[in-house]
C-alpha positions as CSV (number, residue, x, y, z in Angstrom):
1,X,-54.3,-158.9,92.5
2,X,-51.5,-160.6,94.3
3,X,-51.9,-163.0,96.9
4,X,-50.1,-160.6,99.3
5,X,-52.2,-157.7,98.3
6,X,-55.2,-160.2,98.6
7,X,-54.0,-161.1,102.3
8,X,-53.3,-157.7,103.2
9,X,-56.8,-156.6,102.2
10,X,-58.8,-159.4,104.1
11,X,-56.8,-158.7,107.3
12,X,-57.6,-155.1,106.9
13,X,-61.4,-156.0,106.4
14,X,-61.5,-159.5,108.5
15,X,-65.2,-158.7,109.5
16,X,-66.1,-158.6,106.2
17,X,-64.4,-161.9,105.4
18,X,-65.7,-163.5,108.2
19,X,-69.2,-162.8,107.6
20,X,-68.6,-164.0,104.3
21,X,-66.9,-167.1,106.0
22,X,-70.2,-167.5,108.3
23,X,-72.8,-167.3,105.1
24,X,-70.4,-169.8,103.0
25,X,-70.1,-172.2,106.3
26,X,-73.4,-172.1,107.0
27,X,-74.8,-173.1,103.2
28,X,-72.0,-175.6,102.8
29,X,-73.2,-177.6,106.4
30,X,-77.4,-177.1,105.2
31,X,-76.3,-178.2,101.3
32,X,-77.3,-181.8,102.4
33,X,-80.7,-181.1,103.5
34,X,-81.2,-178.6,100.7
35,X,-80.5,-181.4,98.0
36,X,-83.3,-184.1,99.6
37,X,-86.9,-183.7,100.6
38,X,-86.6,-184.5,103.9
39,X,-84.5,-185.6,107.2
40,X,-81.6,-187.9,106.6
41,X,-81.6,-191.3,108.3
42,X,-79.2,-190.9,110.9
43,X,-81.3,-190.5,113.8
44,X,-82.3,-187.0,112.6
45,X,-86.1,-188.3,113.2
46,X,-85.0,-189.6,116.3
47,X,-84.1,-186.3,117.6
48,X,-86.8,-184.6,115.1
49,X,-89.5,-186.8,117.7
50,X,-88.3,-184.8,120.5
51,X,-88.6,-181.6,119.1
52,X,-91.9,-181.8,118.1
53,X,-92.9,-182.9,121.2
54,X,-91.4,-179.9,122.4
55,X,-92.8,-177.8,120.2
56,X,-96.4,-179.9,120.4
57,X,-97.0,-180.2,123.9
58,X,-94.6,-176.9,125.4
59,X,-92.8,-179.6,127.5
60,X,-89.8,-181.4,127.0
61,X,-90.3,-185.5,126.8
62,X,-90.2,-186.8,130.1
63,X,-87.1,-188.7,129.7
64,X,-85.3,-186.1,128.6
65,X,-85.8,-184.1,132.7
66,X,-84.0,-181.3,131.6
67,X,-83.4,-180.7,127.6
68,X,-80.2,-180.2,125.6
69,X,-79.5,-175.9,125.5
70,X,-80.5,-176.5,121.5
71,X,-84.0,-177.6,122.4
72,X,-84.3,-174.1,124.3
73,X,-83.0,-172.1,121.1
74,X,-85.0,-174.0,118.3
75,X,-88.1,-173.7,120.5
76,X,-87.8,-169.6,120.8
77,X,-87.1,-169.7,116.9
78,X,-90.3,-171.6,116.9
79,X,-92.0,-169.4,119.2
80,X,-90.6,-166.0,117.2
81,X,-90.8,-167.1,113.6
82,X,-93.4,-169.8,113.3
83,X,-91.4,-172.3,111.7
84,X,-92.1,-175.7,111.8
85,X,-90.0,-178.4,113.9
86,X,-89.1,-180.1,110.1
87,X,-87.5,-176.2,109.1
88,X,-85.8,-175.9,112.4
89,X,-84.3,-179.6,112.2
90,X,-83.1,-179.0,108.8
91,X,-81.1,-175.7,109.5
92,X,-80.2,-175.3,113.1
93,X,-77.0,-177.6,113.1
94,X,-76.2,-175.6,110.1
95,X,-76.2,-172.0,111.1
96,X,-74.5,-173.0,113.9
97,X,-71.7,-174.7,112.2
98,X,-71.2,-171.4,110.4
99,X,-70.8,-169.2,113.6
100,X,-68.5,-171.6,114.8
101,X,-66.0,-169.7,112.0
102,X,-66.2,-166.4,114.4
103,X,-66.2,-168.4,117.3
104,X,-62.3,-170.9,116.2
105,X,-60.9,-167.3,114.7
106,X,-61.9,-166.0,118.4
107,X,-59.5,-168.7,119.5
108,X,-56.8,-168.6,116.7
109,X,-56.5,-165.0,117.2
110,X,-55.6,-165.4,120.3
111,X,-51.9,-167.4,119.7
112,X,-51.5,-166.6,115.9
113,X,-51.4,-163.1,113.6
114,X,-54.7,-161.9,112.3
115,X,-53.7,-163.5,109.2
116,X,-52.8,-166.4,109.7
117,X,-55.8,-166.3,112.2
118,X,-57.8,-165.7,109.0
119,X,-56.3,-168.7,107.2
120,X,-57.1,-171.5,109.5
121,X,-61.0,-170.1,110.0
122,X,-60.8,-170.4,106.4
123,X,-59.5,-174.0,106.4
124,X,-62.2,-174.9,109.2
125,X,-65.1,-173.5,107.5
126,X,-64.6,-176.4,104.8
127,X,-63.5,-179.1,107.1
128,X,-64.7,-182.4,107.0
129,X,-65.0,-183.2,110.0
130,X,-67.1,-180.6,111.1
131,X,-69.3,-181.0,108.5
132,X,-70.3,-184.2,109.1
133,X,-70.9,-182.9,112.7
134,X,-73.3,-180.0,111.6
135,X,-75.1,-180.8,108.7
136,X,-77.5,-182.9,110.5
137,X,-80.1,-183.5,113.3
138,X,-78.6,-185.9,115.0
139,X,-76.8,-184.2,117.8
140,X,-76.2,-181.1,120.0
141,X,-72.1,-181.2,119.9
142,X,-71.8,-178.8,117.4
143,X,-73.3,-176.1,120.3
144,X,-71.0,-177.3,122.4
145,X,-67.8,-176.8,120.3
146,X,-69.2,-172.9,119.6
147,X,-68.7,-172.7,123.4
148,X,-65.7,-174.6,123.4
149,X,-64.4,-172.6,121.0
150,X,-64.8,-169.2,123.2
151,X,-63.9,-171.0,126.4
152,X,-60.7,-172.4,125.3
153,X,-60.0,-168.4,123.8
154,X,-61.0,-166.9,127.4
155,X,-58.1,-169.7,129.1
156,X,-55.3,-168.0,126.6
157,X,-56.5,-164.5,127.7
158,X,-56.8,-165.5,131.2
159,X,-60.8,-163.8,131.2
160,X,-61.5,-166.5,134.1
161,X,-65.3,-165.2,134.8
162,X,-66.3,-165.0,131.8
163,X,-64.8,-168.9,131.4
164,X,-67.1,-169.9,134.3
165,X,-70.1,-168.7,131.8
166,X,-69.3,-170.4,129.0
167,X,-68.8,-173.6,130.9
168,X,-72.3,-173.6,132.5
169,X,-73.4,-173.3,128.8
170,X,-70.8,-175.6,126.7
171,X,-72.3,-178.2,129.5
172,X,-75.9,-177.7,128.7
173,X,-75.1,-178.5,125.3
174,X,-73.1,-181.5,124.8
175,X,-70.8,-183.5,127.3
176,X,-68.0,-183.8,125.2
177,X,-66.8,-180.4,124.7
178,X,-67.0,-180.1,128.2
179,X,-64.6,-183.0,129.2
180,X,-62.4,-182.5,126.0
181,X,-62.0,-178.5,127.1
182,X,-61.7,-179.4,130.8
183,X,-58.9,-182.2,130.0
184,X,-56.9,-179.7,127.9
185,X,-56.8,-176.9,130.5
186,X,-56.2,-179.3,133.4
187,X,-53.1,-180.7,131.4
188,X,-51.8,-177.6,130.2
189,X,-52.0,-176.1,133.5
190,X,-50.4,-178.8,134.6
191,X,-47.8,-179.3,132.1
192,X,-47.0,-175.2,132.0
193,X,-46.7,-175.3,136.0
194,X,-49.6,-172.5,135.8
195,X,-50.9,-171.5,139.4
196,X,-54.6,-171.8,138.5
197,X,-56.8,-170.6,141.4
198,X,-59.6,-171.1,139.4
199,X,-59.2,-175.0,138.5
200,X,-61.3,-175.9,141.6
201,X,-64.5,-173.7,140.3
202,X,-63.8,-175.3,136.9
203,X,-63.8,-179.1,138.2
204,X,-67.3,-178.0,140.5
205,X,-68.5,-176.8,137.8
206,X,-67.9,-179.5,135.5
207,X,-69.5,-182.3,138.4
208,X,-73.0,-179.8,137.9
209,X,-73.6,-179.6,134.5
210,X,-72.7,-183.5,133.8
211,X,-73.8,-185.8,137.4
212,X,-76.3,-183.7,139.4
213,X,-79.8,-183.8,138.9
214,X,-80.0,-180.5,136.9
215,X,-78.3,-182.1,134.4
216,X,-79.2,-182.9,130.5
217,X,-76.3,-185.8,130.5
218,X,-77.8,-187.6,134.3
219,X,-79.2,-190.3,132.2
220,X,-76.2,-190.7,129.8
221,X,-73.7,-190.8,132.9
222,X,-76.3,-193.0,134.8
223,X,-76.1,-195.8,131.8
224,X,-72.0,-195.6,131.7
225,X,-71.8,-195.9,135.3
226,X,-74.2,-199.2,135.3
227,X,-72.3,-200.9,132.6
228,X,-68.9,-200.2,134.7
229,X,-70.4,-201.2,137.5
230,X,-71.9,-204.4,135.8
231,X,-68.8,-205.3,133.9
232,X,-65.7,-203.6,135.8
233,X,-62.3,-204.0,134.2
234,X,-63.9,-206.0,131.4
235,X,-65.4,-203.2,129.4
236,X,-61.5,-202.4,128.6
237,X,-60.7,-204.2,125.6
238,X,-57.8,-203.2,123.9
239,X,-58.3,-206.0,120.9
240,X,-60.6,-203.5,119.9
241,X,-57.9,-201.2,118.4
242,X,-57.6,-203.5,116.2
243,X,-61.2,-202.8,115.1
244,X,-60.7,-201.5,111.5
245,X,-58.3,-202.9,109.3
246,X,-55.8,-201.5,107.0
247,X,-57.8,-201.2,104.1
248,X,-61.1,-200.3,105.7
249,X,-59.1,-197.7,107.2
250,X,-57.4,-196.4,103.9
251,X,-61.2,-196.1,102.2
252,X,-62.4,-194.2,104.9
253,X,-59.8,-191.6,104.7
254,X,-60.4,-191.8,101.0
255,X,-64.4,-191.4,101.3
256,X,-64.5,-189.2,103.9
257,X,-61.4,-186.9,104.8
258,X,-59.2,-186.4,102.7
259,X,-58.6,-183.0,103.6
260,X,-58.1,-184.2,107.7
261,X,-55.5,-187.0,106.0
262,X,-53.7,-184.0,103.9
263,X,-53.4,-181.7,107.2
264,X,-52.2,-185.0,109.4
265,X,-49.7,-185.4,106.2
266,X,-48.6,-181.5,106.1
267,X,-48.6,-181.0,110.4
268,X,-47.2,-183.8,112.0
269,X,-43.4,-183.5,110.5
270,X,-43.7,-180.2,111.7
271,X,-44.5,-181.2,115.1
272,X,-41.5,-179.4,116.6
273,X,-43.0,-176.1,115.7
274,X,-46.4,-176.6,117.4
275,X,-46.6,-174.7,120.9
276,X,-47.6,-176.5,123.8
277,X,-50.8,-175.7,124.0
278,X,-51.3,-177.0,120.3
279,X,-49.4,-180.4,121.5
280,X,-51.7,-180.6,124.5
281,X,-54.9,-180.5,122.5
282,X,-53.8,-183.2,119.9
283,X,-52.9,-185.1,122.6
284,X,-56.0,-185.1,124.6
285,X,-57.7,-185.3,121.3
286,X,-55.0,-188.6,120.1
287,X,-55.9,-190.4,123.9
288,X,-59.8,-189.9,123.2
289,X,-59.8,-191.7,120.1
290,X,-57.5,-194.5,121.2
291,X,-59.9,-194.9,124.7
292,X,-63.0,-194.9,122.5
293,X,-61.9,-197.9,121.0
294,X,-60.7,-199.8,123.6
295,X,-64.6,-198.9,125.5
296,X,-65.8,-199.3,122.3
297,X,-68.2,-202.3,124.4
298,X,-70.1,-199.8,126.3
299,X,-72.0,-198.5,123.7
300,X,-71.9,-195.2,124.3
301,X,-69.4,-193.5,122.3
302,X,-67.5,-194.2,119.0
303,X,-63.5,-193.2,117.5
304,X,-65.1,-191.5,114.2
305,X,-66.7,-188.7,116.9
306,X,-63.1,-188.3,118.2
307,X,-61.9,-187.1,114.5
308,X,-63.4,-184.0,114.6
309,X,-61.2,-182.9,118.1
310,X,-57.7,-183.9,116.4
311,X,-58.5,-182.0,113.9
312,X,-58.6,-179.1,115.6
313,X,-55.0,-178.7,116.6
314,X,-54.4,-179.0,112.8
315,X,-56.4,-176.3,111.8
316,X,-54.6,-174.5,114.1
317,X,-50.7,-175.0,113.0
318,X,-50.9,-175.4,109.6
319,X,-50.8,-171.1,108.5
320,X,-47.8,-170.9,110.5
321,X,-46.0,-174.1,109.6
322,X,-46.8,-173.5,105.7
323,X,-44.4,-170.9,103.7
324,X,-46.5,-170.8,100.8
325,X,-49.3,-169.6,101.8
326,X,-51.0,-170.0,98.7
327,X,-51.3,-174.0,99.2
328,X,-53.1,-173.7,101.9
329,X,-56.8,-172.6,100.0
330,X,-55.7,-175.6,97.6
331,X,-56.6,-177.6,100.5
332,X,-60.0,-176.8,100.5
333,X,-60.5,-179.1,97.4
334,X,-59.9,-182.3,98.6
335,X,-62.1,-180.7,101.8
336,X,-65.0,-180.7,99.2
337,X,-64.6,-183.6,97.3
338,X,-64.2,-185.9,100.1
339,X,-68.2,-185.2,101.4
340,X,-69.5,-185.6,98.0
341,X,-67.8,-188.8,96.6
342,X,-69.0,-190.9,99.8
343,X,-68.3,-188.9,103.1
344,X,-72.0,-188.1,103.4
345,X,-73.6,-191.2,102.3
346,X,-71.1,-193.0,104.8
347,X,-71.1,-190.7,108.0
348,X,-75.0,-189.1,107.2
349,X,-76.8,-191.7,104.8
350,X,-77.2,-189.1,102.7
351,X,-78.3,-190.6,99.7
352,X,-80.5,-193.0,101.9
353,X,-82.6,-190.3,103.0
354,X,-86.7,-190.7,101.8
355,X,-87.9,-189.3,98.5
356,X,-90.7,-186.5,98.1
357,X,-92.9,-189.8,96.7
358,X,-92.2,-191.6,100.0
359,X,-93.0,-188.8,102.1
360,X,-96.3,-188.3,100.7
361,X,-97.4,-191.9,101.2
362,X,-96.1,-191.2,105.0
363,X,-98.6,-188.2,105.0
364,X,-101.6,-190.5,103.6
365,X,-100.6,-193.0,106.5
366,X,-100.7,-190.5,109.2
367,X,-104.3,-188.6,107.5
368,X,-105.9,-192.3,107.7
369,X,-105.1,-192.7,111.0
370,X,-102.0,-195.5,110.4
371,X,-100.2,-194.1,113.4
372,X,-102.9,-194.5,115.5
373,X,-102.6,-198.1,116.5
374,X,-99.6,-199.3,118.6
375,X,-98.4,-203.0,118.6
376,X,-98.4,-204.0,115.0
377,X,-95.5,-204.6,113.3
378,X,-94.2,-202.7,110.3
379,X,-91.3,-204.1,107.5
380,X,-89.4,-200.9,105.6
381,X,-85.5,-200.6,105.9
382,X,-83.8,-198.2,108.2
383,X,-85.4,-195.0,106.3
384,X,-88.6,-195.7,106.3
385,X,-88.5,-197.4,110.3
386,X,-87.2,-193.8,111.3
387,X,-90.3,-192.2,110.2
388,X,-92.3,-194.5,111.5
389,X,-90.7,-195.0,114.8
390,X,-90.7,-191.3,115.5
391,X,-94.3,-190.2,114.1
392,X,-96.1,-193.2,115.9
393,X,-94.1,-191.8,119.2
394,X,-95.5,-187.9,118.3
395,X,-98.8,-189.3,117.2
396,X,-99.8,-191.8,119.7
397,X,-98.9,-190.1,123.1
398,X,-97.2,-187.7,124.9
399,X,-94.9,-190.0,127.0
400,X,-93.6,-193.7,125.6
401,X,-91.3,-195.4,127.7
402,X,-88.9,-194.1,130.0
403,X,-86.2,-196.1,128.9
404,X,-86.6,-193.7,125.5
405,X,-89.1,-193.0,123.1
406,X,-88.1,-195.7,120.5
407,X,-86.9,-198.7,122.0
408,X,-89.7,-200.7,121.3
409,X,-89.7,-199.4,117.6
410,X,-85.8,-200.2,117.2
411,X,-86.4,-203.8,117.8
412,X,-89.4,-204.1,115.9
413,X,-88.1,-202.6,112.5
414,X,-84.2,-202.3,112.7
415,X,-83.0,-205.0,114.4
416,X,-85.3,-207.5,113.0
417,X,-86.1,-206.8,109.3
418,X,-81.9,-207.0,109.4
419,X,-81.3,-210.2,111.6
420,X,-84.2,-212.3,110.8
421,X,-84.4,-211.2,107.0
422,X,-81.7,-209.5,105.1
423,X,-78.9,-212.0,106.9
424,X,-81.9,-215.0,105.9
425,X,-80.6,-214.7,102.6
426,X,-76.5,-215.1,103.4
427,X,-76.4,-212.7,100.5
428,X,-74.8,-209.0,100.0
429,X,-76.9,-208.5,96.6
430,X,-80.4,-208.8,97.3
431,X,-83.2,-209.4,99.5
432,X,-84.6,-212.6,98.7
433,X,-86.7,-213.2,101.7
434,X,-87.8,-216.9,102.3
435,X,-90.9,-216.0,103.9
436,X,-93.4,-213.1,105.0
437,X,-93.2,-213.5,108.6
438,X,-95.6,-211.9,111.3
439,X,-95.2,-208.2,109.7
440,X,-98.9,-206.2,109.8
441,X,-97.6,-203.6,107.0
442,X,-94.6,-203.6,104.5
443,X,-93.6,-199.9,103.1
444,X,-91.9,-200.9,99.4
445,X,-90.8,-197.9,97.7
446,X,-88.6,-197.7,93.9
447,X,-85.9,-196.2,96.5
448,X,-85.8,-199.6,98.4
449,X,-86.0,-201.4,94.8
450,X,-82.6,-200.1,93.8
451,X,-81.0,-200.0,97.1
452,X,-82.3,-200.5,100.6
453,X,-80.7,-199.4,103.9
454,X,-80.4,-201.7,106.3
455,X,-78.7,-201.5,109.8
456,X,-77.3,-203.8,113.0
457,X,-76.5,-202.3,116.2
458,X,-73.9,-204.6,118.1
459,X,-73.3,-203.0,121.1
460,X,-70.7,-205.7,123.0
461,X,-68.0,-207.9,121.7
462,X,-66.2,-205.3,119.5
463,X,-68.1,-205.5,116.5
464,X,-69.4,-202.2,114.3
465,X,-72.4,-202.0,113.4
466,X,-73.7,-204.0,110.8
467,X,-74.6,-201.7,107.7
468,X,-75.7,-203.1,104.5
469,X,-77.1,-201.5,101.4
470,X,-79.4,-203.7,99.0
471,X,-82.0,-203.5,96.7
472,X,-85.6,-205.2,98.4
473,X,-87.4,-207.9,96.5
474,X,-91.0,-207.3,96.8
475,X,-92.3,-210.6,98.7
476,X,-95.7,-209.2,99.5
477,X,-96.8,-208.7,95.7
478,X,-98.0,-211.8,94.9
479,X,-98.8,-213.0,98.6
480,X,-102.9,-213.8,99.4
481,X,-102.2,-213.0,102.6
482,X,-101.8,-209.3,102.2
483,X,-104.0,-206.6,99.9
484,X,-102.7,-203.2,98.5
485,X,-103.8,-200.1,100.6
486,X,-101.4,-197.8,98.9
487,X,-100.1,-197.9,95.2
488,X,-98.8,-194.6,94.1
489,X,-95.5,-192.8,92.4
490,X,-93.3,-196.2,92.7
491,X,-94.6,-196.6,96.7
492,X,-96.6,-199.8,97.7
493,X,-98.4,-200.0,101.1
494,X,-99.0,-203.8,102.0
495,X,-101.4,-204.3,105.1
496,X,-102.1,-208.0,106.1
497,X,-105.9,-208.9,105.2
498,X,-106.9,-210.4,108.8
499,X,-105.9,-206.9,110.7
């Protein structure tokens, strides 16, 4: 079959290629949980802690006042299917990564032929970006770009009730989509001289669901406006564009999106062709990702989560830029290969994530009654303190601090088994720690033997975090001041002998 006959069939039967679209999206973004045992280690237990508690208790954690939209939707799945919090952590993000696909062709269509419509769902069910944004636990954005999606489709049809709708939800999922999608539509109205009557319900709107006391994101903005507030003018530092250098930034692009670095490549020459609505939305998307470096200080938002909106201008312009239209499938290689030669192990930890053996040394912990006692002190690398952090929050109470429910955890694991340990040694190699220290338990595990994950927040001063991956010497083996409690399938459980 030609490709023109090809094309002309899928436009004819686009519901059919889009469900297939939807099922293909969705296994691609759950692959990475399918391939391990359990969550990965980028704060999918964090979030995982809430949901149980959710799901535990039937109320949110206090903190939280009002949950995330998701929270709501993965506890009716709980409440209708009976699957567990683990299940529902695993797979959420993922199908709704893959109804995103109807949701961008919802928008496409709306400035583009059904074809080339077709195309650039095609293109975005394999993108990177997204991928890395719905394959895991960790946040609620991908919610919000489903809404986004049909909000910014509604503003090209001019269907302004039904805008106001999906505004009150995009809100209650995630902040960003909110004040990415607000930006775009104030500019282009703007920019288009459009007499929008409905700008002023928008911008209401928009104060509700992120600063009143309704809202999922009050303690989020509360935070940012304390730093500004703390630090004025001086949380602006534009040094911090200089962040990455030239060959970090080269490996990342090769490790983690190609395909994004092969649509910049094909698009932006072309730029002349995009329409101004396309122009608007790489430039809000452009200005987001410069700003998140220079507030990089505040700790509240990083430039890799800004990838994900210039990429979606891209998606958009390439059908109709391209001539061949046959390329543009070929671009789905390099889409694919990018995840699995690094991007997930870089932007996930994918390959960081616990084993089915360390697991099941986690289970005899919590069946013994390990999680039961608060203040001790615990040695395992970032992995293994996820776990622990999140089922001695589940375990021990129903509320932990209002500051959030792993703050104390954080310091005691993460911060410290990296600053006081791993950065003992001044080498990149191993873990040859000098001494034992004060820890109650060490977790060792063959994982951590052949390469330990070990993290450093630095929240100020324009420094990345600190990530380092190592194999762990086992100190404790040979120490009198500590007995085995645990020695089974390549885990050791160490507990200090005057506990």
């Amino acid at each position: 079959m030609k490709v023109g006959h090809l094309m002309d069939w899928a436009e004819h039967h686009r519901s059919i290629v889009l469900l297939v679209f939807v099922i293909v999206g969705t296994l691609w973004k759950a692959y990475p949980h399918m391939s391990i045992f359990g969550l990965m280690a980028s704060d999918e237990y964090s979030s995982w802690a809430l949901l149980e508690h959710l799901f535990r208790y039937d109320e949110p954690v206090e903190y939280l006042i009002v949950p995330y939209l998701e929270f709501f939707l993965a506890y009716a799945v709980h409440l209708v299917t009976g699957l567990g919090s683990i299940t529902i952590a695993k797979f959420i993000n993922p199908v709704i990564g893959g109804l995103c696909v109807l949701a961008f062709y919802y928008l496409a269509v709306g400035f583009m032929t059904q074809r080339e419509a077709l195309l650039s769902s095609l293109l975005f069910t394999f993108s990177e970006p997204f991928l890395y944004r719905s394959c895991y636990f960790g946040s609620t954005e991908i919610l919000g770009f489903l809404f986004m999606f049909i909000f910014l489709g509604l503003y090209i049809r001019k269907k302004h009730l039904w805008m106001i709708t999906t505004m009150a939800l995009m809100g209650y999922s995630h902040i960003l989509p909110v004040i990415f999608s607000m930006t775009v539509v104030f500019l282009d109205t703007v920019l288009t001289k459009k007499k929008h009557k409905w700008a002023g319900i928008f911008f209401i709107l928009v104060i509700i669901v992120i600063g009143s006391p309704i809202s999922p994101h009050r303690k989020l903005v509360f935070n940012f406006y304390r730093v500004v507030t703390e630090r004025g003018w001086s949380i602006l530092t534009l040094s911090n564009l200089f962040m990455y250098n030239l060959e970090e930034l080269i490996l990342i692009g090769l490790l983690g999106y190609l395909g994004f670095v092969a649509l910049f490549i094909i698009t932006i020459p072309k730029f002349r062709q995009w329409t101004g609505f396309e122009r608007v939305i790489l430039g809000v998307g452009i200005a987001a990702f410069l700003g998140s470096f220079v507030l990089y200080d505040t700790a509240i938002i990083g430039p890799r989560r800004f990838i994900i909106y210039i990429t979606i201008p891209l998606l958009l312009v390439v059908p109709r830029i391209v001539n061949r239209k046959l390329l543009l499938p070929m671009l789905i290689v390099p889409m694919i290969i990018s995840p699995l030669i690094g991007g997930l192990d870089n932007f996930v930890f994918h390959g960081d994530s616990l084993t089915s053996e360390e697991i099941e040394a986690m289970q005899w912990l919590e069946d013994n009654g390990y999680w039961l006692t608060r203040g001790v002190e615990w040695f395992g690398d970032w992995s293994v303190s996820q776990y622990i952090e999140s089922h001695i929050y589940v375990n021990v109470e129903r509320t932990y601090d209002p500051k959030g429910p792993l703050n104390v955890a954080d310091v005691l694991l993460r911060e410290r088994t990296m600053k006081e340990y791993v950065n003992e040694t001044g080498s990149q190699n191993t873990t040859t720690f000098q001494s034992i220290g004060s820890w109650d338990y060490a977790f060792i595990s063959d994982r951590m033997r052949r390469r330990g994950l070990f993290i450093v927040p630095h929240f100020f001063g324009g420094r990345r975090p600190t990530i380092v991956r190592m194999p762990v010497v086992d100190i404790w083996e040979d120490s009198s001041e500590f007995k085995i409690v645990y020695d089974k399938n390549g885990v050791t459980i160490y507990e200090r002998k005057d506990i």
